[in-house]
C-alpha positions, 0 to 999 in steps of 0.5 A: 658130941664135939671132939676136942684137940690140937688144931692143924695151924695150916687149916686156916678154913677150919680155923675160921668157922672153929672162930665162928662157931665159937663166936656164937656159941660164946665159949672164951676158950683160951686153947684152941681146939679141934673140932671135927667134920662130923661136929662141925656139920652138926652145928651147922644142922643145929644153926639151920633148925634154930634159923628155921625156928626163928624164921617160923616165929618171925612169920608165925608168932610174932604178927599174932603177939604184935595184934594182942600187943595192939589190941591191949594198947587200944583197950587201955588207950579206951579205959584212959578215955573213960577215965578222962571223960569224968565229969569236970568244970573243964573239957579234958581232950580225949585221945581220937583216932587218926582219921577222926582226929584229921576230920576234926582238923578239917571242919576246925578249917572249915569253921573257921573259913564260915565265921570269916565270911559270916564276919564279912557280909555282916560287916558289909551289911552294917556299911549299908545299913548306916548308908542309909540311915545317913540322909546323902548330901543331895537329899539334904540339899534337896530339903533345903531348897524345899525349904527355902522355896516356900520359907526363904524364896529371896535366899533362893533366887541368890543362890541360883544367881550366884551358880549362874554366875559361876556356871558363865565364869567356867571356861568352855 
């Protein structure tokens, strides 16, 4: 229902939204025409329902088909799951979720925080345990003037002569 001819060159309103409207439509007419009030109105009822539609579809539709699509993913994420968890001389990894995958990161960190400090009192425990295997340079001493007392008594009236000496040769 467009009427068609001649366009008034000193319409420069109607050019443009003819050139709009044409635009959308996609027509590559080499002759311009006229296009009527009437005409025009139509088409711009005809773009407000198709905006009206689209609108709908925005808010209607397409957050539907966007949790089928979501669903769908996560079936066939599921399904490869399966697939991978086949029995095998390796652990394959398994896709996990989000906050699963965090939680795992975190005790990952946590383990690794415990075997540190397992590490380090096992190390100081092993340091205390050769302290005390190693006799200390004053329980060898004290074996050995034990010794000396009741075996070697000439060898040790030297000794406590030779540190009485030293002891009288330290300046006060």
């Amino acid at each position: 229902m467009i009427e068609e001819g001649s366009i008034d060159d000193r319409d420069t309103f109607l050019h443009a939204v003819r050139d709009i409207l044409s635009s959308y439509s996609g027509s590559q007419t080499m002759t311009p025409t006229y296009v009527s009030a009437c005409a025009l109105v139509e088409q711009i009822s005809e773009l407000e329902d198709e905006l009206h539609c689209y609108q709908h579809e925005l808010e209607n539709v397409l957050p539907r088909e966007r949790g089928r699509f979501i669903d769908e993913q996560c079936r066939m994420v599921q399904t490869l799951e399966q697939i991978l968890s086949v029995p095998v001389t390796h652990m394959l990894p398994k896709f996990t979720p989000w906050p699963l995958a965090q939680a795992l990161e975190e005790l990952e960190m946590i383990s690794y925080e415990v075997y540190a400090s397992v590490n380090e009192v096992t190390m100081a425990r092993e340091e205390k345990t050769k302290m005390l295997q190693q006799p200390s340079r004053n329980a060898q001493q004290e074996r050995r003037v034990f010794a000396d007392f009741f075996c070697h008594p000439g060898r040790l009236e030297n000794q406590v002569r030779e540190l009485t000496s030293r002891v009288r040769g330290i300046p006060e």
